[in-house]
C-alpha positions as CSV (number, residue, x, y, z in Angstrom):
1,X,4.7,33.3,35.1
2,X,5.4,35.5,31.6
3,X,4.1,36.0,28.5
4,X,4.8,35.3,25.1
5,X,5.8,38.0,22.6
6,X,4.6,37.2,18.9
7,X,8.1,36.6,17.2
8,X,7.2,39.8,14.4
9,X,6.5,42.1,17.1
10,X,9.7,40.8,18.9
11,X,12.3,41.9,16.2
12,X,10.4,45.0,15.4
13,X,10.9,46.6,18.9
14,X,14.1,45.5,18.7
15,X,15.3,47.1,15.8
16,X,13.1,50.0,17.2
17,X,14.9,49.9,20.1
18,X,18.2,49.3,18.1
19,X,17.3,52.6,16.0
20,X,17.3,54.2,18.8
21,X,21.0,53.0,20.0
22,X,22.1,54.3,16.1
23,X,20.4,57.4,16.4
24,X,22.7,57.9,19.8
25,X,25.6,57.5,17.9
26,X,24.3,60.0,15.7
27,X,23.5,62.7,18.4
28,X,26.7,62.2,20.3
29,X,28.8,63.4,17.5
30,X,26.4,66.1,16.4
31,X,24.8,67.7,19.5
32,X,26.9,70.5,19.5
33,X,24.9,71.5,16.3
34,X,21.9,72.2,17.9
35,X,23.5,75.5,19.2
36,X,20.5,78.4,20.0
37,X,20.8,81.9,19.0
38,X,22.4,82.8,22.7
39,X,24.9,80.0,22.2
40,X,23.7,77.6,24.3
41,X,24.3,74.0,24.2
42,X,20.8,72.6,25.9
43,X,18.7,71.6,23.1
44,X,22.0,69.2,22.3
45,X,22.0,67.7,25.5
46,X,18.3,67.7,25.8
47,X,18.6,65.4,22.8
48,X,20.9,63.1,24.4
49,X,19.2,63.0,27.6
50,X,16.1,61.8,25.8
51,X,17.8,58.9,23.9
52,X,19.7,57.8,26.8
53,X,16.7,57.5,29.1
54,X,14.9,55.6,26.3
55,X,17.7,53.0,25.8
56,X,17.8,52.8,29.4
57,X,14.0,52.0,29.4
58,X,14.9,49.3,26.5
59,X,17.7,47.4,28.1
60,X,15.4,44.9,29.7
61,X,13.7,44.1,26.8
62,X,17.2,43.9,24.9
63,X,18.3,41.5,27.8
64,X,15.3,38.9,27.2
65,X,15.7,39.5,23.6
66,X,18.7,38.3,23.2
67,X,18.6,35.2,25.6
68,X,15.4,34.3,23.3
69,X,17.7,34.2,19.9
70,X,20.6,33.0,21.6
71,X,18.1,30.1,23.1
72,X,16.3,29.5,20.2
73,X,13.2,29.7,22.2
74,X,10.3,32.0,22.2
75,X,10.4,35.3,23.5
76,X,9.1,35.7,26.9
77,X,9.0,38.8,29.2
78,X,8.1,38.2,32.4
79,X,5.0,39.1,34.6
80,X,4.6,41.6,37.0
81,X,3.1,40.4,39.9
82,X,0.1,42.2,41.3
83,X,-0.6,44.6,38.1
84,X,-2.2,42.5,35.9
């Protein structure tokens, strides 16, 4: 069994999602500017740890995503049994 995503609300967490990938791109060749007063790198890779487990957390909608455009068909996650 799966549900149906409304096709508006479809592309907008993609290109949410999406964002997210840019702004990535964006931190990975920055990061090092988030230096603190002591020199230390962490807010930088505190950054990048937080985009990466959010595009982690997005790949499975990416997947289904893109077999619905590529299918032509509606976009359809699937269930998950016993939590509904």
């Amino acid at each position: 069994s799966s549900q149906v995503v409304e096709v508006l609300i479809g592309h907008w967490v993609f290109a949410s999602g999406f964002a997210r990938v840019l702004d990535m791109i964006f931190w990975m060749s920055s990061y090092h500017e988030l230096v603190d007063h002591s020199g230390s790198k962490m807010v930088g890779v505190f950054v990048l740890l937080t985009q990466f487990i959010h595009i982690i957390l997005m790949v499975d909608f990416f997947y289904y995503y893109l077999v619905s455009v590529r299918s032509g068909l509606p976009l359809q996650l699937p269930r998950a049994g016993g939590l509904v």
